[in-house]
N, C-alpha and C positions, 0 to 999 in steps of 0.2 A: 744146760740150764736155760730155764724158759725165762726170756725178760719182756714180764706183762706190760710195762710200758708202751709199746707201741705195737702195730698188730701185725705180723711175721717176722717179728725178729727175734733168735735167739743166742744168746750169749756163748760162746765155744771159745776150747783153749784149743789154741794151733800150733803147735810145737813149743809150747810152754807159754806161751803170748795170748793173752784176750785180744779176742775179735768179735765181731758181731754181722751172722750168717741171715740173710734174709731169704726167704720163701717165698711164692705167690703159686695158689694151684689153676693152673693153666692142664687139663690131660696128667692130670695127676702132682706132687708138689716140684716145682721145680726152683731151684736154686736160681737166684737173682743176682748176688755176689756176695764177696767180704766183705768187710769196710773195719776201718779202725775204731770208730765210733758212733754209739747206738743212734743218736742223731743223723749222718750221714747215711747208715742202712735205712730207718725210715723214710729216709726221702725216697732213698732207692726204689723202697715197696712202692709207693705213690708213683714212682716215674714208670715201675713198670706196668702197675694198673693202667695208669693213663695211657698209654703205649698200649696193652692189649684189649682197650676199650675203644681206642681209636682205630684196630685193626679190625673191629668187630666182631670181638671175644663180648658176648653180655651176660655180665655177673655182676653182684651189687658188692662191690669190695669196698670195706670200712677204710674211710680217709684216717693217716694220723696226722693229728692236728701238734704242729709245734709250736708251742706258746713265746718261748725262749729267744725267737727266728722275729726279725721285723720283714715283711711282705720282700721289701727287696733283699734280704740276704739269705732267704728261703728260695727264691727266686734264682741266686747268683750260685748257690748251691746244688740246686734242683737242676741246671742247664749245665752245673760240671759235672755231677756225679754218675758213674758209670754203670751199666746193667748189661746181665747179660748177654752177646751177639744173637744167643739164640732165641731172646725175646723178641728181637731186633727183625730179625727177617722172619718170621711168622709174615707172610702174606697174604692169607685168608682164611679165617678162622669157623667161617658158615658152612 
């Protein structure tokens, strides 16, 4: 199930459980992680954009904007939340 709200993230049952599975296409789509909720995936998307925009992967990836979040709890969020390893060491992407 696709949830339009925020942009790669989709809603999956995982052994009877809602989760929410986030995407980013980097060399085709790759899986970001799970997360409990859709809020938490979005940042995810955001963190790993920024991550492979700072690796110098250049693509124009749509921010989502959370309204909900004040600057520092988006923030305090955004620095716990986890993404893939494999986004992680990407070390040069030119």
């Amino acid at each position: 199930k696709v949830v339009n709200r925020f942009h790669g993230v989709c809603q999956i049952n995982k052994n009877g459980k809602i989760m929410y599975e986030t995407k980013i296409h980097w060399n085709g789509d790759m899986i970001v992680g799970r997360y409990e909720n859709e809020i938490e995936a979005a940042i995810a998307y955001n963190k790993a954009a920024s991550t492979l925009l700072r690796k110098g992967y250049i693509k124009d990836y749509p921010v989502n904007y959370i309204e909900e979040l004040s600057d520092e709890e988006y923030r305090t969020r955004y620095r716990a939340v986890t993404i893939s390893p494999r986004i992680c060491e990407i070390t040069s992407l030119l």
